[in-house]
C-alpha positions as CSV (number, residue, x, y, z in Angstrom):
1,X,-8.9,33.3,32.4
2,X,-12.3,32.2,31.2
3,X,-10.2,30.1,28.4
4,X,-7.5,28.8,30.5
5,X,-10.2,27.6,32.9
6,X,-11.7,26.2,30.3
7,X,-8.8,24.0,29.0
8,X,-8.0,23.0,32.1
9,X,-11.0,21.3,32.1
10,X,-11.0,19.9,29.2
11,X,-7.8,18.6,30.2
12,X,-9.1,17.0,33.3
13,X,-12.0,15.4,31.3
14,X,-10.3,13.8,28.4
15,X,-7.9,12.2,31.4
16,X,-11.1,10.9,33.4
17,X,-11.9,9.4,29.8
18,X,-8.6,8.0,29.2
19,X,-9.1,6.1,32.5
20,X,-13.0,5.5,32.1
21,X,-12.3,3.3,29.2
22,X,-9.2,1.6,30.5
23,X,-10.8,0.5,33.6
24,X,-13.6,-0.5,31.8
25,X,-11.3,-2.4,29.1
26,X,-9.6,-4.4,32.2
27,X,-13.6,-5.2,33.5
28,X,-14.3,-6.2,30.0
29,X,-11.1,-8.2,29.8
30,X,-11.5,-10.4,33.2
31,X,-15.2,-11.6,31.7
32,X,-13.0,-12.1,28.0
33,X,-10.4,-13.8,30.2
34,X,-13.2,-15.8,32.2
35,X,-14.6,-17.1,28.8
36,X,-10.7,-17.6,27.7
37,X,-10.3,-20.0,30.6
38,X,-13.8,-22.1,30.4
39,X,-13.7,-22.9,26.5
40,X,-12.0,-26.2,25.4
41,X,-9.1,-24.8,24.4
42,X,-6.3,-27.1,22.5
43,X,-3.3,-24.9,23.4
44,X,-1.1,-27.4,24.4
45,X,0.0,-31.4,23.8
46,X,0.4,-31.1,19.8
47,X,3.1,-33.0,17.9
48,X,4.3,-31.1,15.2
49,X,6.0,-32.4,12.5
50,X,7.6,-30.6,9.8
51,X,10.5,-31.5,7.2
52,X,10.7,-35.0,8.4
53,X,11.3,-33.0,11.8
54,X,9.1,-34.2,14.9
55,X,8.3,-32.3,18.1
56,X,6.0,-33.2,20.9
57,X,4.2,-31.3,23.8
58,X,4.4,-28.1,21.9
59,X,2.2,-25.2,22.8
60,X,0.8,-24.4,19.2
61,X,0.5,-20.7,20.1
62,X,4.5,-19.9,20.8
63,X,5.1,-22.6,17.9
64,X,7.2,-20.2,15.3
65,X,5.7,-21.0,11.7
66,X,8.0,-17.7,10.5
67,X,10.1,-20.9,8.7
68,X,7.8,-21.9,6.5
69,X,8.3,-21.5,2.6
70,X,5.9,-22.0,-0.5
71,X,4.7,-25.4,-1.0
72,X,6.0,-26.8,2.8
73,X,4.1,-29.5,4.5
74,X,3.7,-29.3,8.1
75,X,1.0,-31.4,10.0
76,X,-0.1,-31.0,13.9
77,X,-1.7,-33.7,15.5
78,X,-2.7,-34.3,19.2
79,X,-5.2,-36.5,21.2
80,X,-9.2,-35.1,21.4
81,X,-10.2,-34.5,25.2
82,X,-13.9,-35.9,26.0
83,X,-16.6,-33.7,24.1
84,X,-19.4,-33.3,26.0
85,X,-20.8,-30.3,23.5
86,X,-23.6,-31.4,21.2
87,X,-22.6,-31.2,17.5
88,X,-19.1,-30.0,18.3
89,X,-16.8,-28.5,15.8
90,X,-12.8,-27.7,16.0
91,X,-12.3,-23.9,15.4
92,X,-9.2,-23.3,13.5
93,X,-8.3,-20.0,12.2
94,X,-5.0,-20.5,8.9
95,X,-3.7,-17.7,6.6
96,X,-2.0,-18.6,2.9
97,X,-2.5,-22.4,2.9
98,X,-4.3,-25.6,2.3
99,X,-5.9,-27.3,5.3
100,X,-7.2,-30.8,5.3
101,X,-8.1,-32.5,8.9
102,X,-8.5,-35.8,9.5
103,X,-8.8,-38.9,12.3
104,X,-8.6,-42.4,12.2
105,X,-7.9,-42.0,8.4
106,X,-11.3,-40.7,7.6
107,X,-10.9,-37.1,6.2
108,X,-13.0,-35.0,8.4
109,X,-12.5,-31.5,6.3
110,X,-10.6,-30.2,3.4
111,X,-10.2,-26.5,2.2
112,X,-7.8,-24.7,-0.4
113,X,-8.3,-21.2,-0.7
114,X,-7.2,-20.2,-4.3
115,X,-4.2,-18.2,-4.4
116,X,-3.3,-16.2,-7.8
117,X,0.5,-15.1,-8.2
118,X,1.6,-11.8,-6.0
119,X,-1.5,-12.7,-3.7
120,X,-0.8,-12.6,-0.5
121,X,-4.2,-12.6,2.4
122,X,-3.5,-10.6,5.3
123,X,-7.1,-12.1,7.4
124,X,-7.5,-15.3,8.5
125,X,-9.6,-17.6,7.1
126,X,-11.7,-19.6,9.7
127,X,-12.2,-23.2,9.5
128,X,-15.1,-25.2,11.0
129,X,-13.7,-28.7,11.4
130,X,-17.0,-30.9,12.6
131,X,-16.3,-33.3,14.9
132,X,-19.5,-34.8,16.1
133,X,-18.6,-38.3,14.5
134,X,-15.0,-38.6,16.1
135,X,-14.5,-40.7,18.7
136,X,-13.5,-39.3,22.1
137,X,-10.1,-39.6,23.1
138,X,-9.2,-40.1,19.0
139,X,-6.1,-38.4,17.4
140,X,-7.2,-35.5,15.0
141,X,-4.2,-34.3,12.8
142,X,-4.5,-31.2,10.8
143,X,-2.2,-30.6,7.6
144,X,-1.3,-27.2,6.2
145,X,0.8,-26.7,2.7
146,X,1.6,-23.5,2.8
147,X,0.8,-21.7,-0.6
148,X,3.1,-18.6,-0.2
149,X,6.4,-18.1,1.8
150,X,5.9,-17.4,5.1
151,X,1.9,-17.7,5.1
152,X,1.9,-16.8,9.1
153,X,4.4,-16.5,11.8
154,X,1.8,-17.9,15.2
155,X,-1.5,-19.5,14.8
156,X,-4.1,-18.5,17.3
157,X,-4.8,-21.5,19.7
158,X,-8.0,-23.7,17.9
159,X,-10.5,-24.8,20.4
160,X,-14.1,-26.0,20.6
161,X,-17.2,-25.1,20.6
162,X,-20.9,-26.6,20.2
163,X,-21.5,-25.7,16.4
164,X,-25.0,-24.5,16.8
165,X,-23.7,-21.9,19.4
166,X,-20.9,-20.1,17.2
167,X,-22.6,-17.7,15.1
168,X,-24.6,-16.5,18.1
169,X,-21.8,-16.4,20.4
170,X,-19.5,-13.9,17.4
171,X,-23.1,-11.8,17.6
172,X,-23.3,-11.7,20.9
173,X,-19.4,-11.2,21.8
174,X,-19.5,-8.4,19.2
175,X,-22.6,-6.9,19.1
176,X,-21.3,-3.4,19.8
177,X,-18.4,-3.0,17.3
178,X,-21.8,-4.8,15.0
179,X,-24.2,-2.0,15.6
180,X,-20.9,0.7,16.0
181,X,-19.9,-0.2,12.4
182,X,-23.6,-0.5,11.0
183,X,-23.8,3.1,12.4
184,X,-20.2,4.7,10.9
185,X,-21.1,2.5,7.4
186,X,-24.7,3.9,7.0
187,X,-23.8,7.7,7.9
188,X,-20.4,7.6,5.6
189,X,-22.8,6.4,2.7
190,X,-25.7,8.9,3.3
191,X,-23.6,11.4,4.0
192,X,-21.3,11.1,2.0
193,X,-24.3,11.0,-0.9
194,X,-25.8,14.5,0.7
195,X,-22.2,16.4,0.5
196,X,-21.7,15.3,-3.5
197,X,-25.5,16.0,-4.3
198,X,-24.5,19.4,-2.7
199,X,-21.8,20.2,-4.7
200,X,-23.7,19.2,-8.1
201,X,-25.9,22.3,-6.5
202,X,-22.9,24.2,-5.6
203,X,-23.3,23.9,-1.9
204,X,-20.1,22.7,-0.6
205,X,-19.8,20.9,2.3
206,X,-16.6,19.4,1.8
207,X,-15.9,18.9,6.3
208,X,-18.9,17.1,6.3
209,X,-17.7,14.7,3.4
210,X,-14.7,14.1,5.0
211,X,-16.3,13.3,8.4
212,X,-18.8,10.8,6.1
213,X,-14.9,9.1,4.1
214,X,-13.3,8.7,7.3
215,X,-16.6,6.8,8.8
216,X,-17.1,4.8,5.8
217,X,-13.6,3.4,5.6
218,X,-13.3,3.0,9.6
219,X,-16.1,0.9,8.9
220,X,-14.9,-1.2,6.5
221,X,-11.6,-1.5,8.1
222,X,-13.3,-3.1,11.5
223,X,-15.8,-4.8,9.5
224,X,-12.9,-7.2,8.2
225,X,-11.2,-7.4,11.8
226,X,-13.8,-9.6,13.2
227,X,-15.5,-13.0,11.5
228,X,-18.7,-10.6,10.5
229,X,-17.4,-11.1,6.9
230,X,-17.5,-14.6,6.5
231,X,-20.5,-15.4,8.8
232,X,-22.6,-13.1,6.2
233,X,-20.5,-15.7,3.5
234,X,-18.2,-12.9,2.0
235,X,-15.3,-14.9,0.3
236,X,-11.7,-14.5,2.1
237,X,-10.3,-12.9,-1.3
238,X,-13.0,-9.7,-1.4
239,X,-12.6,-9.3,2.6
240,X,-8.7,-9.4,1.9
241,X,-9.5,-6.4,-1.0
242,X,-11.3,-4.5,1.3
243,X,-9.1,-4.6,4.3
244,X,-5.8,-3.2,2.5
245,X,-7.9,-0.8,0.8
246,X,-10.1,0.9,3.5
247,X,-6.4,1.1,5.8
248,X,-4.7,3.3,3.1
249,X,-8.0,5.1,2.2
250,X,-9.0,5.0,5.5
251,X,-5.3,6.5,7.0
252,X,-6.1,9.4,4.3
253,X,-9.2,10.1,5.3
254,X,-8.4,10.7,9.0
255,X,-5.6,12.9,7.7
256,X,-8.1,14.8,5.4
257,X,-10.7,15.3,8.2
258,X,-8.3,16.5,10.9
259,X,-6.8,18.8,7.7
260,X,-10.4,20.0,7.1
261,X,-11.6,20.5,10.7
262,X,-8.9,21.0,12.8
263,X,-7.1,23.3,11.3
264,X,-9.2,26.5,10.1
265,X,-6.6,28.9,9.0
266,X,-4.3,29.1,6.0
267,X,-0.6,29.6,8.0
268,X,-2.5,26.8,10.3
269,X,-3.3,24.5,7.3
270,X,0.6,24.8,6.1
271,X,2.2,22.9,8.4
272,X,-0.3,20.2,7.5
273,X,0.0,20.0,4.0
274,X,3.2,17.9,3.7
275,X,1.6,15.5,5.8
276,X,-1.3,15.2,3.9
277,X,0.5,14.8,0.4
278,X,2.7,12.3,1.4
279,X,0.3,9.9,2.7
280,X,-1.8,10.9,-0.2
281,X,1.1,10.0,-2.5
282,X,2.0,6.9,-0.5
283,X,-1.3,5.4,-0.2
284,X,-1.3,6.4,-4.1
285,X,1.7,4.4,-5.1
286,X,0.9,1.3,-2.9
287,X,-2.7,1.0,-4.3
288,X,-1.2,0.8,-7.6
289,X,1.2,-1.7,-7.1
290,X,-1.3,-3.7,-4.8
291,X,-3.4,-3.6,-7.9
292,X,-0.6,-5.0,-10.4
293,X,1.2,-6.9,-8.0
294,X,4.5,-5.1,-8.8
295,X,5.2,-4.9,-4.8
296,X,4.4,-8.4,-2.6
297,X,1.8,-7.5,0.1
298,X,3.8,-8.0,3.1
299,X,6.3,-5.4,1.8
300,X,3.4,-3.1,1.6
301,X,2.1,-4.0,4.9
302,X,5.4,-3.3,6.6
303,X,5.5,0.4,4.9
304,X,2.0,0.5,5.9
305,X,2.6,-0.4,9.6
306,X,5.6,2.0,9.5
307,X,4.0,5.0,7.8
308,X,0.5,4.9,9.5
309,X,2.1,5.0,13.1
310,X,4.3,8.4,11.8
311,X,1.5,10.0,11.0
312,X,-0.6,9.3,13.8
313,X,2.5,10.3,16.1
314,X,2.3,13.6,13.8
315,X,-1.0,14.3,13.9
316,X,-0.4,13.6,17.4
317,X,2.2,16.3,18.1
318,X,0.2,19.5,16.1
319,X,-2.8,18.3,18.2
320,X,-1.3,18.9,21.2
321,X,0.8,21.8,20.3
322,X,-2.3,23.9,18.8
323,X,-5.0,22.3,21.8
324,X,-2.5,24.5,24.0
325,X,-1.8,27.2,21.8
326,X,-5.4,27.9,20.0
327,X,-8.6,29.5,22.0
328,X,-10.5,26.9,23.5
329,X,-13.7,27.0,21.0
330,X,-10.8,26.4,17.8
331,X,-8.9,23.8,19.9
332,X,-11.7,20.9,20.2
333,X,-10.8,19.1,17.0
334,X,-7.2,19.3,18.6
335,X,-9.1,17.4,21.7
336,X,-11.0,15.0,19.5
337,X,-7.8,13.7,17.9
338,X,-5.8,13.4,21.1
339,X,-9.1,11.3,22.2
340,X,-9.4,9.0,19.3
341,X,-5.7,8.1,19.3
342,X,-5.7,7.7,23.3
343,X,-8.7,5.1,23.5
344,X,-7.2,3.3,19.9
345,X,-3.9,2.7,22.7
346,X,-6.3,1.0,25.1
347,X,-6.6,-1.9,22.9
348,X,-2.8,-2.5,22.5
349,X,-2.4,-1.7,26.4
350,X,-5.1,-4.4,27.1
351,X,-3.3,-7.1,24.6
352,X,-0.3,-6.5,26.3
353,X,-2.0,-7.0,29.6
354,X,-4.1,-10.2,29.2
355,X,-1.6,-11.8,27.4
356,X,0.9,-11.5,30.0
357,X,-2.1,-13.4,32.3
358,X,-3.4,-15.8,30.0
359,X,-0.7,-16.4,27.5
360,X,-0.8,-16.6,23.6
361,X,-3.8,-17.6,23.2
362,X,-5.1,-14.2,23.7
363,X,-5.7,-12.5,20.2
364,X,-5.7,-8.6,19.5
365,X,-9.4,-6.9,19.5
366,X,-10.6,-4.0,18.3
367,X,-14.0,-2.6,20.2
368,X,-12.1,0.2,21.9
369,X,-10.5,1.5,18.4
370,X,-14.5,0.9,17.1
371,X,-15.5,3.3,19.5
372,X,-12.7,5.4,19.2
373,X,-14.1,5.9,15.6
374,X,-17.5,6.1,16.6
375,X,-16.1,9.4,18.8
376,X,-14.1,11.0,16.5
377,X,-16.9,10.9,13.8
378,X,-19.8,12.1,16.2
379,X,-17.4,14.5,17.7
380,X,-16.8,15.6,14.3
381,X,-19.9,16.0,13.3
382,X,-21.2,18.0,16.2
383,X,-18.4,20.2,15.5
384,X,-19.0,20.6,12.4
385,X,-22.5,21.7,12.4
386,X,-21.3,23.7,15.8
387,X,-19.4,25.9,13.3
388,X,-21.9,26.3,10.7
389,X,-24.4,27.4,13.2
390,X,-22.3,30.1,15.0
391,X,-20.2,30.7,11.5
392,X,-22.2,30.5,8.3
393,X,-25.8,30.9,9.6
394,X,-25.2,34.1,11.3
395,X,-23.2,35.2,7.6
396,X,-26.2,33.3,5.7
397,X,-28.5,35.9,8.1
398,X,-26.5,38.9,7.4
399,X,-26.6,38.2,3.6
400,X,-30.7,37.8,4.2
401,X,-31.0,40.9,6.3
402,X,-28.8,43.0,3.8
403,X,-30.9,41.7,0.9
404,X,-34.2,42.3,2.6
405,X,-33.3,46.2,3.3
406,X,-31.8,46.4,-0.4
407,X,-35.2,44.8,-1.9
408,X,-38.8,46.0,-2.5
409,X,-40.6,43.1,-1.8
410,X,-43.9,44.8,-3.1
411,X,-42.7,46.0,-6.3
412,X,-40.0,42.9,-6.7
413,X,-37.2,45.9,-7.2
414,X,-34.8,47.3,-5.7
415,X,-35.2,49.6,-2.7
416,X,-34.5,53.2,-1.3
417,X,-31.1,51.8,0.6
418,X,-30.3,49.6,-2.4
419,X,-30.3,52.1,-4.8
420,X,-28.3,54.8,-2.5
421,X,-25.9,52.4,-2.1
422,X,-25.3,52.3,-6.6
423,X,-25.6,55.4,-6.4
424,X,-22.9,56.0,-4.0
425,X,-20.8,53.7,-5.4
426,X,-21.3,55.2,-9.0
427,X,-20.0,58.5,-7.3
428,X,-17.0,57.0,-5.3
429,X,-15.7,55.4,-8.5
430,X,-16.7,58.4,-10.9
431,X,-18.6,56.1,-12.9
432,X,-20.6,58.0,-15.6
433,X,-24.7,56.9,-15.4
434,X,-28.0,57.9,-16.7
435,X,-31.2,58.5,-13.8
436,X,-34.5,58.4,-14.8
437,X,-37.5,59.1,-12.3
438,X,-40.8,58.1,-12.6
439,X,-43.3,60.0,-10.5
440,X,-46.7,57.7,-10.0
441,X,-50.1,59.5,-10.3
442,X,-53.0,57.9,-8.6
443,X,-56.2,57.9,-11.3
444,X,-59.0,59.6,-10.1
445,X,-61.2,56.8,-9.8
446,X,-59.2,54.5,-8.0
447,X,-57.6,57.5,-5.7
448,X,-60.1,56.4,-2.5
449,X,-59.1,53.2,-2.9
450,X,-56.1,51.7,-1.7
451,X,-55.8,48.5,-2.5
452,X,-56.6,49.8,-6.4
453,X,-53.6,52.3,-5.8
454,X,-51.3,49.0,-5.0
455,X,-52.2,47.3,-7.8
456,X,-50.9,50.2,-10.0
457,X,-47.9,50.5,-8.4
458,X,-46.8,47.4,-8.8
459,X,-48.4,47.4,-12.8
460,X,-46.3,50.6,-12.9
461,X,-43.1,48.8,-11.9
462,X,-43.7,45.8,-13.7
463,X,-44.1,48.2,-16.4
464,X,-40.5,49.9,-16.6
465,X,-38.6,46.9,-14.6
466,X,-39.3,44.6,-17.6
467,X,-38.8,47.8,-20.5
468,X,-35.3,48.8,-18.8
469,X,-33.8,45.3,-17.2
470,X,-31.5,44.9,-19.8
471,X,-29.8,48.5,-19.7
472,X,-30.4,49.7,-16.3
473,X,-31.8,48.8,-12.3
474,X,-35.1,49.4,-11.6
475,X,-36.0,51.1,-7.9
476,X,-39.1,52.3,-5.7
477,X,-37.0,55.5,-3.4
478,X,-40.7,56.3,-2.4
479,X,-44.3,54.8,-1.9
480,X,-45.0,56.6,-5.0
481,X,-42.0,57.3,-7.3
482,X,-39.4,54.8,-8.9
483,X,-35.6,55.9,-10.5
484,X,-34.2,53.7,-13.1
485,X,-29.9,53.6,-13.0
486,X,-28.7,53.4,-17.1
487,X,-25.5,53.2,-18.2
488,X,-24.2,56.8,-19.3
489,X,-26.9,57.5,-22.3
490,X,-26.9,60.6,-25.1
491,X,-29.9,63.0,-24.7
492,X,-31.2,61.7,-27.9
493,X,-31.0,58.3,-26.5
494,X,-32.6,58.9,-23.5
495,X,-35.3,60.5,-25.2
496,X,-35.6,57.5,-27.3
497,X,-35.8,55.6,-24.8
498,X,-38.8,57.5,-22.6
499,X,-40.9,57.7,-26.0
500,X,-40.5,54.0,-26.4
501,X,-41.5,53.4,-23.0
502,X,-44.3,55.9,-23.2
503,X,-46.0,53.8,-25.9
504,X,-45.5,50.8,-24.5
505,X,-46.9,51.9,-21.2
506,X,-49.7,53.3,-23.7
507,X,-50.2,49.8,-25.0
508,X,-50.5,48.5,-21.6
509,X,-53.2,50.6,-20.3
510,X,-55.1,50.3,-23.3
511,X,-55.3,46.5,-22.0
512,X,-55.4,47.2,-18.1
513,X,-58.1,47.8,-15.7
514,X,-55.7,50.0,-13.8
515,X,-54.2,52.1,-16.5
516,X,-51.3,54.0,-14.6
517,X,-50.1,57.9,-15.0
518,X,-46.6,59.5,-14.2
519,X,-44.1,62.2,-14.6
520,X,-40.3,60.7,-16.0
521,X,-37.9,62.8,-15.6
522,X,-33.9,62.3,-16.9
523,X,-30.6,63.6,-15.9
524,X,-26.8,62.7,-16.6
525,X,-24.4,62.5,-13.7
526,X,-21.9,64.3,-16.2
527,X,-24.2,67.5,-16.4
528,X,-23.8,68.4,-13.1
529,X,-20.9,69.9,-10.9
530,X,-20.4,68.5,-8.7
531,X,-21.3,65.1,-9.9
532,X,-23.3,63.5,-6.7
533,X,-26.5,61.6,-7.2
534,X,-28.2,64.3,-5.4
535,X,-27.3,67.3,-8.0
536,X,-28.5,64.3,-10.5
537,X,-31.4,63.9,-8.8
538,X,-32.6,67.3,-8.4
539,X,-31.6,68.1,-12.5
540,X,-33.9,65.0,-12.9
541,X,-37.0,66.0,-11.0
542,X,-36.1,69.9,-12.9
543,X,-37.1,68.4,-15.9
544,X,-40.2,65.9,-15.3
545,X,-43.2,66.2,-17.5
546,X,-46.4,64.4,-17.3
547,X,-47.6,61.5,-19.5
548,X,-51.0,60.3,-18.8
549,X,-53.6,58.1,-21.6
550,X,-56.3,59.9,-23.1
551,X,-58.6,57.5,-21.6
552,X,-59.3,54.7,-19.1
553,X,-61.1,51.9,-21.1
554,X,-62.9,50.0,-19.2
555,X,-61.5,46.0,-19.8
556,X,-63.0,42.9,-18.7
557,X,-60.5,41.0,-15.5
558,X,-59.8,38.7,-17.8
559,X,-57.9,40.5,-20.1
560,X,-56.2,42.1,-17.3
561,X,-54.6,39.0,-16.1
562,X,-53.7,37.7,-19.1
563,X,-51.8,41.1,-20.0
564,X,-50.5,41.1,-16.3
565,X,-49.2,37.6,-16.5
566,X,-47.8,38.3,-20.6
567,X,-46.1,41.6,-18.9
């Protein structure tokens, strides 16, 4: 009830949202409309002459330039109002072709953007045509050669604007989507750094580095559908690079996060894993024939167009299907999708709107599918490190705690529990082993003292830990005796090895300040019937005998730490 309550909520919400932003959109859109209407604009009056062809009082906006083939002349020309601006300038956006403007035959501004064979640029370049030393009420034509075949089908309406007043007024018109994209840029770049610096340390955090992709090429992709790029003097040809680049990437990425994130399981992740291999394998394929020209662009924008909306509409479909199927706390990804792809509409449902009011002139924007972005990434994110704290911290803990009851942090070996649990799993799977047990004897002179007695014990474990590390497991089962787990050993080997260690220990305290006494015992699980650790243990402790030094000599501390520190 608790989780059906809870959906219904979250139902609710993401509708208020969905409504929030269009109503906010349509507020945003009057002022865009507002500022639509009170520019110059030069929508209307041109002559347009193509082919030896002539027409007058066209509209240039529902003017169809879908006719025009490589190397086509077609000129536009109509009568300047009065300019009252101070240094104005004609703003005229072109795709694909040469521009030259001119009035009273005095060339006013010329551009050609070099295009290489199989190019094809799918942003428009924007021209900046100055015309603070026309006369008012002149004639201004503008002539296009188109460089590829069909260069554009509609060319946004040009208008004017003082020339001092346009970089400010793109910064201040855009200044959200600016900092939005600065924001979704910088965190796919550190991020993205962080995740593979983590995997060279074998941390993976591969949901995080898809979050940090899909930012950084959502980024990239708005960053080319504004005039940001040439304002901070990119050239049209590496903004072109860029754009069809970070859409295919970009389209993968989203894919690959949703994959990552939304859907947790295996049986979960199978019914994604077409999806994501055929857009992988698409995006693959036109990449490659962007990059050798094999394919024209326009071909590959089509499939791009085409493509990208199926797998939205896909993506789509399992989010809703599994955001009513899944518990609530699996389902939010599921939300997070159907929110991203909801506000991305709002864009197209307010293009369709204002341009039913105001006409052609009004161009498609982008700030609601910036923010969209921004949402799904932050979202994301939050998610993510929602998961990690009530997933892999608590596991990370549980490792921590188990280690910490397992460990002797004194003696830097193994404890009581961690050594039952060898020795249990030694019986369980009849392995075959070899227990020794080393019974600590406090010295006599040190036996009022406890911080002396400390000091031995951990001398003593230092002692066999570093003689028997590479055969056995060191452990303290006591405050005062240590076992050692071998490898099934013969008797004569086992009493090899205690003699060994006896002189070695002997060695020791003839170099130690704290020389150190004990009883060893040694058993083999295969002597006893039944073969549990505790008959082992017991046989063990049977046959103990004491080793102690014939003396305590007396050493200076500095020997003691350097034999310390060498042990």
């Amino acid at each position: 009830m608790v989780i059906k309550n809870a959906k219904s909520t979250c139902i609710t919400l993401l509708t208020i949202t969905f409504l929030l932003f269009l109503m906010l959109s349509l507020i945003s859109g009057l002022k865009t409309g507002a500022e639509y209407s009170s520019m110059l604009s030069l929508e209307h009056r041109w002559t347009i002459s193509k082919n030896n062809g002539t027409q007058t009082e066209i509209s240039i906006s529902n003017y169809n330039f879908s006719t025009l083939k490589k190397d086509d002349i077609l000129t536009i020309s109509r009568k300047l109002p009065v300019l009252s601006e101070t240094f104005p300038v004609l703003i005229v956006k072109t795709k694909n072709c040469r521009i030259q403007a001119e009035s009273a035959g005095k060339v006013l501004y010329s551009k050609e953007t070099e295009i290489k064979a199989g190019d094809y640029f799918i942003n428009w370049d924007t021209h900046l045509i100055p015309l603070s030393n026309v006369a008012t009420g002149s004639v201004i034509t503008i002539t296009f050669t188109a460089q590829t075949d069909k260069p554009f089908t509609k060319l946004p309406t040009p208008y004017i604007c003082p020339a001092a007043n346009y970089t400010e007024n793109i910064m201040r018109d855009n200044m959200l989507p600016f900092f939005l994209i600065c924001f979704l840029f910088l965190f796919g770049v550190i991020s993205a750094t962080v995740s593979v610096v983590s995997l060279l340390l074998k941390i993976r955090l591969f949901k995080l580095f898809s979050v940090s992709l899909f930012a950084f090429f959502s980024s990239i992709f708005l960053f080319t559908k504004y005039d940001f790029g040439q304002m901070f003097g990119f050239s049209l040809r590496f903004i072109n690079g860029i754009d069809f680049f970070s859409r295919w990437l970009g389209t993968i990425s989203f894919v690959f996060a949703v994959y990552m994130h939304f859907f947790n399981s295996i049986a979960q992740r199978k019914s994604m894993n077409l999806t994501l291999a055929a857009i992988s394998a698409i995006s693959l394929f036109a990449i490659c024939t962007y990059s050798s020209k094999l394919i024209p662009v326009p071909i590959l924008m089509t499939i791009w167009n085409f493509s990208s909306r199926i797998f939205i509409l896909i993506v789509l479909f399992f989010a809703g299907y599994y955001f009513l199927k899944l518990p609530f706390n699996s389902s939010v990804m599921a939300a997070n999708c159907i929110v991203i792809i909801l506000i991305s509409f709002i864009d197209f449902f307010k293009y369709l709107i204002f341009r039913s009011i105001y006409g052609p002139r009004v161009l498609f924007t982008y700030t609601n599918t910036t923010i969209a972005f921004t949402f799904f990434t932050a979202i994301s994110l939050l998610n993510y490190f929602f998961n990690r704290q009530t997933n892999v911290y608590p596991a990370q803990i549980q490792v921590s705690n188990k280690k910490s009851i397992s460990f002797d942090f004194l003696t830097k070996t193994r404890s009581r529990a961690g050594i039952l649990e060898m020795l249990e799993q030694n019986d369980s799977s009849q392995t075959p082993y070899s227990l020794l047990t080393f019974s600590f004897i406090p010295s006599k002179s040190n036996s009022s003292d406890p911080a002396n007695i400390q000091k031995q014990l951990v001398f003593l474990a230092k002692l066999i830990d570093s003689f028997f590390e590479l055969c056995g497991t060191t452990g303290r089962i006591n405050d005062t005796q240590f076992v050692v787990v071998l490898r099934e050993q013969t008797e004569s080997t086992v009493q090899e090895l205690i003699s060994t260690f006896q002189r070695n220990m002997d060695e020791a305290n003839s170099h130690s300040l704290f020389p150190v006494k004990t009883l060893i015992g040694w058993a083999n699980s295969a002597e006893t019937s039944p073969s549990t650790y505790e008959a082992v243990y017991n046989l063990a402790e049977e046959r103990k005998r004491e080793f102690t030094p014939d003396d305590e000599p007396e050493k200076s501390s500095d020997t003691v730490l350097k034999t310390v520190d060498k042990i």
